[in-house]
MARDO-688915 format. One line per 2 residues: number of its first residue (from 1); their letters; for each residue x, y, z of C-alpha. Coordinates in nm, 2 decimals. Each point is the difference from the previous one (the first is absolute). Layout:
<nodes>
NUM> A> X:Y:Z  ...
</nodes>
This chain:
<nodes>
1> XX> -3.97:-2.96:0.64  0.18:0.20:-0.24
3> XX> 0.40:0.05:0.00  0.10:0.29:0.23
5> XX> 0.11:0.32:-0.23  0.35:0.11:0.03
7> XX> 0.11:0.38:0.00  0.27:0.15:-0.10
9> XX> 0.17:0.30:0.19  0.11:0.29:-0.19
11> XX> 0.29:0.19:0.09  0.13:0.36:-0.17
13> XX> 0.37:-0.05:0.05  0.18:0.24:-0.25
15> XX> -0.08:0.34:-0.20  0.24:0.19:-0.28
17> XX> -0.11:0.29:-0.22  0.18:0.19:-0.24
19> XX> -0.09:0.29:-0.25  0.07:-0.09:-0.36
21> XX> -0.03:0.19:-0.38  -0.15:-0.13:-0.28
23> XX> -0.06:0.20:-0.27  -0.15:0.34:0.10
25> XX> -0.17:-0.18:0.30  0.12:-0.04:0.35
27> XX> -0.11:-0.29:0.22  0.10:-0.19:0.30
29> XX> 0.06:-0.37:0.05  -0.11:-0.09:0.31
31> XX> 0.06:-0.40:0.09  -0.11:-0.17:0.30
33> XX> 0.14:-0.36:0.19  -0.28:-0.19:0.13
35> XX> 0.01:-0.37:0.17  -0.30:-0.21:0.01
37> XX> 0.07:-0.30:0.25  -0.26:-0.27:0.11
39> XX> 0.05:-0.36:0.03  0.11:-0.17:-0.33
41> XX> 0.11:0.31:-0.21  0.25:0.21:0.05
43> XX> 0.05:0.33:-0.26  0.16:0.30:0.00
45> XX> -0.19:0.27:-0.26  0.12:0.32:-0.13
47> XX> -0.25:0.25:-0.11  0.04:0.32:-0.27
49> XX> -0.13:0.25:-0.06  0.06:0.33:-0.22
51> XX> -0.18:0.32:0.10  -0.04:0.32:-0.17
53> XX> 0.26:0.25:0.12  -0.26:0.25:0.00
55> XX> -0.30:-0.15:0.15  0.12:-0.32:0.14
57> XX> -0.29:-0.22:-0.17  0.12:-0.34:-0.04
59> XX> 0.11:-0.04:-0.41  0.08:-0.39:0.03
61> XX> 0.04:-0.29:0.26  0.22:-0.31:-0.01
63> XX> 0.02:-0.27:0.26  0.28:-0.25:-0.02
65> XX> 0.05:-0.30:0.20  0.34:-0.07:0.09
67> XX> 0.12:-0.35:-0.02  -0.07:-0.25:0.32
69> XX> 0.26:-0.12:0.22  0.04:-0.36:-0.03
71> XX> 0.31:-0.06:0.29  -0.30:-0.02:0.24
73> XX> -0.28:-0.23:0.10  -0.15:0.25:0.23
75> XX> -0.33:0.04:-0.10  -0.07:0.35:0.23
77> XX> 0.37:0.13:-0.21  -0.07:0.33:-0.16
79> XX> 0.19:0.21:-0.21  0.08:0.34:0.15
81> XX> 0.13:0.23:-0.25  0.28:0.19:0.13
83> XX> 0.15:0.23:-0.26  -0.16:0.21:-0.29
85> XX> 0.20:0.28:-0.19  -0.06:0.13:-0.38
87> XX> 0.29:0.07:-0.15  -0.01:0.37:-0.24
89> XX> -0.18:-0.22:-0.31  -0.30:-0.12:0.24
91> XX> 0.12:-0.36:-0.01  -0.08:-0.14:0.38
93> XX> 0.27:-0.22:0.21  -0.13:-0.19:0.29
95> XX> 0.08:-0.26:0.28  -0.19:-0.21:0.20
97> XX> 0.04:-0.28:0.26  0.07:-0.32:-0.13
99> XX> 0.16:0.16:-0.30  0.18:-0.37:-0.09
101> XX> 0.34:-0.03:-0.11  0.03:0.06:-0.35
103> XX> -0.22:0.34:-0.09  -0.04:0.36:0.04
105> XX> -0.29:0.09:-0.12  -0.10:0.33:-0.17
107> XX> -0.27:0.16:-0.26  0.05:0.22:-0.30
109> XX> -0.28:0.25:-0.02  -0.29:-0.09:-0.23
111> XX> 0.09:-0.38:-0.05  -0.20:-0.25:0.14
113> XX> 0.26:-0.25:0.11  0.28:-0.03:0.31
115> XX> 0.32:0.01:-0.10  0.32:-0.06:0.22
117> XX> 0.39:0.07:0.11  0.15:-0.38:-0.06
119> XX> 0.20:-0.06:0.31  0.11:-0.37:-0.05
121> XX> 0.35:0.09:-0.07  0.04:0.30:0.25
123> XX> 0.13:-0.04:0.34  -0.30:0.10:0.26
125> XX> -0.32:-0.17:-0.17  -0.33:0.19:-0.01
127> XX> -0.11:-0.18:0.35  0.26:0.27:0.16
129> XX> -0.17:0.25:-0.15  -0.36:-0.10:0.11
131> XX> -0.02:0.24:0.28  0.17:0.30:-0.19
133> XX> -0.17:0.37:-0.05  0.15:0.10:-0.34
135> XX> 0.09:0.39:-0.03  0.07:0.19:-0.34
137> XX> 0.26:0.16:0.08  0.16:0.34:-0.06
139> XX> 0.28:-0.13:-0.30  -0.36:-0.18:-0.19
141> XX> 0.11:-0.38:0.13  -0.24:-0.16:0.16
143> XX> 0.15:-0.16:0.38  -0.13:-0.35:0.15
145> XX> 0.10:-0.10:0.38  0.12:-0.34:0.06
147> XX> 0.03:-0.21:0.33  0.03:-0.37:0.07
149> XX> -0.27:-0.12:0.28  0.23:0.02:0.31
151> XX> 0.16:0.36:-0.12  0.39:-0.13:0.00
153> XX> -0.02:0.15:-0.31  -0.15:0.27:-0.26
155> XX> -0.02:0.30:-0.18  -0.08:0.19:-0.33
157> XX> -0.02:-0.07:-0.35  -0.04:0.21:-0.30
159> XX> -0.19:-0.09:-0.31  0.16:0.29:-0.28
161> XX> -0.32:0.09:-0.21  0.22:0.15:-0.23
163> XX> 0.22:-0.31:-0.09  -0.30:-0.24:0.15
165> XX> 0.32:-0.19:0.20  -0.02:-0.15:0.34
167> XX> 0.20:0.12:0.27  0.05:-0.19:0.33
169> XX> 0.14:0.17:0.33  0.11:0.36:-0.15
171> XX> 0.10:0.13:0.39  0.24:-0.27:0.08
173> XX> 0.20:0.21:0.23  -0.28:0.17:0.14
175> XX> -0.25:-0.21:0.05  -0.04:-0.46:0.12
177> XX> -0.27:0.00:0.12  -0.36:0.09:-0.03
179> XX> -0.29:-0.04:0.33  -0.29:-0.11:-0.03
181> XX> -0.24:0.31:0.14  -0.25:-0.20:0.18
183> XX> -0.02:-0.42:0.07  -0.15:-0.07:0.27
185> XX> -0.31:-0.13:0.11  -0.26:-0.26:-0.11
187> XX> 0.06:0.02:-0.41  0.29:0.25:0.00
189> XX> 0.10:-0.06:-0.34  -0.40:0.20:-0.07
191> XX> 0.17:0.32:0.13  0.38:-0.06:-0.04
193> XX> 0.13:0.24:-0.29  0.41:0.12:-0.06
195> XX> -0.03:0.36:-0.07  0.19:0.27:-0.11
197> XX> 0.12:0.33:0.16  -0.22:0.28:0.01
199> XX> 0.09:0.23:-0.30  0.18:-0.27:-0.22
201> XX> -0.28:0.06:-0.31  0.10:0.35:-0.14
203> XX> -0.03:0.21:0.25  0.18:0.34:-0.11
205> XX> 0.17:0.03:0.29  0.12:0.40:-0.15
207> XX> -0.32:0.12:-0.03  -0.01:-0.06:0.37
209> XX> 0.28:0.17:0.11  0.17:0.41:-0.12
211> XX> 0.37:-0.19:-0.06  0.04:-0.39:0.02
213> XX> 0.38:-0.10:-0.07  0.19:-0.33:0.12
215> XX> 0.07:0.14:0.40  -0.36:-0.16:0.02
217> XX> 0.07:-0.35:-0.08  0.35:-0.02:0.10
219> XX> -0.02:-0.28:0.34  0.13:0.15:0.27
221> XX> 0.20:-0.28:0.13  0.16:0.13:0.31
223> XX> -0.25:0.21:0.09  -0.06:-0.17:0.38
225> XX> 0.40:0.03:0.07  0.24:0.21:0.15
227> XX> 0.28:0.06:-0.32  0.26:-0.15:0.19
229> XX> -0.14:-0.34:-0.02  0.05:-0.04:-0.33
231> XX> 0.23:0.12:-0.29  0.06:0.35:0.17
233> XX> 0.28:0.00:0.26  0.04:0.14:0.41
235> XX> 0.12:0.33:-0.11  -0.22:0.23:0.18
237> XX> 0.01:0.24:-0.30  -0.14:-0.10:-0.33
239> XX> -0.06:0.18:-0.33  -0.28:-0.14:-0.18
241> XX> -0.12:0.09:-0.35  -0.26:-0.07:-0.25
243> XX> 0.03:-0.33:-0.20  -0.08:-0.35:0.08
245> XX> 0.30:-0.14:0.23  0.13:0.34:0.09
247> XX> -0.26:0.07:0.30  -0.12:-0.35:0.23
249> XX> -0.37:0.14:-0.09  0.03:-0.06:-0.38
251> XX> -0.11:0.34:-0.09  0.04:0.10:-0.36
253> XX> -0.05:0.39:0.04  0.11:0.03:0.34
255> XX> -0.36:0.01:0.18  0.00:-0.26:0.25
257> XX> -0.40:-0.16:0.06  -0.11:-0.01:0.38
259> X> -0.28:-0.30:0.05
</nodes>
């Protein structure tokens, strides 16, 4: 009798495309996260392709695998990617589970090899990172979400691509900690992710909207209480006027916003 034949699962995890020039031409990149699982083998692919702007045939193909996880003697462990962003030069970041504790990993357009953020001397090792969406966002920094396993802690980190430097926990005062969307279940860590908040990728928020100016953003901290319950006093007669601490609704131009 001959040895039974093992299969290996497929799973499409992750897809990024972005339009680049080169030249006269126009093309996009298009890359793909795919993890193949089955018993004894564990791998986590990512799959390019550039496409003609015009009529979208496929120019060129790369698939790269992405180093296996050796903290684990799981044989069913697989590899879900979790983040892929192109930053403006077509070079592709990306995360996955089981990212280990020392890299980052990401690929300059057109080369054939991995390269990676070193993280042995930062804070927050890659493993925090392992779950993280990565956003370009509107300043041309790319933005990583961090989170230790029981989520007592976390938040986002910068890599500058102009001054390719490292920065841990940029929202200190804003933001400590970061959930996990989704883990629970048989295999949660298949479908758990930390994700962003709609619109942080360049969104132009303007081209939405006839006048945007900072009344929109302001928090309007005492919005759910009567002025007298905090720095305004009993007088039953009060003049309020525009500017942040002259009014308890901390309108800047004197319009107050009703929820």
């Amino acid at each position: 009798m001959s040895n039974p034949t093992h299969f290996r699962k497929q799973y499409s995890t992750e897809m990024e495309v972005i339009k680049i020039e080169s030249g006269s031409d126009t093309y996009y990149l298009v890359a793909m996260g795919s993890s193949y699982g089955g018993p004894n083998s564990s791998d986590a692919l990512v799959t390019e392709f550039t496409l003609n702007y015009d009529s979208l045939n496929v120019v060129d193909k790369w698939a790269y695998y992405l180093p296996m996880n050796t903290s684990t003697t799981d044989p069913f462990f697989c590899e879900y990617i979790k983040g892929l962003e192109y930053d403006p030069n077509g070079n592709l970041y990306v995360t996955y589970r089981g990212q280990g504790h020392d890299k980052l990993y990401y690929h300059i357009a057109g080369s054939s090899n991995w390269n990676y953020i070193d993280m042995q001397d930062k804070y927050y090792n890659a493993s925090n990172y392992q779950y993280s969406e990565i956003e370009l966002g509107r300043d041309g920094n790319l933005y990583y979400l961090y989170s230790n396993e029981n989520e007592t802690s976390g938040g986002i980190s910068r890599l500058n691509l102009s001054s390719l430097t490292w920065e841990e926990n940029v929202f200190p005062d804003v933001i400590n900690k970061v959930y996990f969307s989704h883990d629970y279940g048989f295999n949660s860590d298949e479908s758990k992710i930390l994700l962003f908040a709609d619109q942080i990728d360049g969104s132009d928020y303007v081209s939405y909207y006839e006048t945007v100016d900072q009344q929109c953003c302001i928090d309007h901290i005492y919005y759910d209480n009567w002025p007298s319950q905090q720095y305004f006093d009993q007088n039953p007669v009060w003049t309020w006027s525009p500017g942040i601490g002259n009014n308890p609704f901390q309108s800047i131009n004197g319009e107050i916003l009703i929820n």
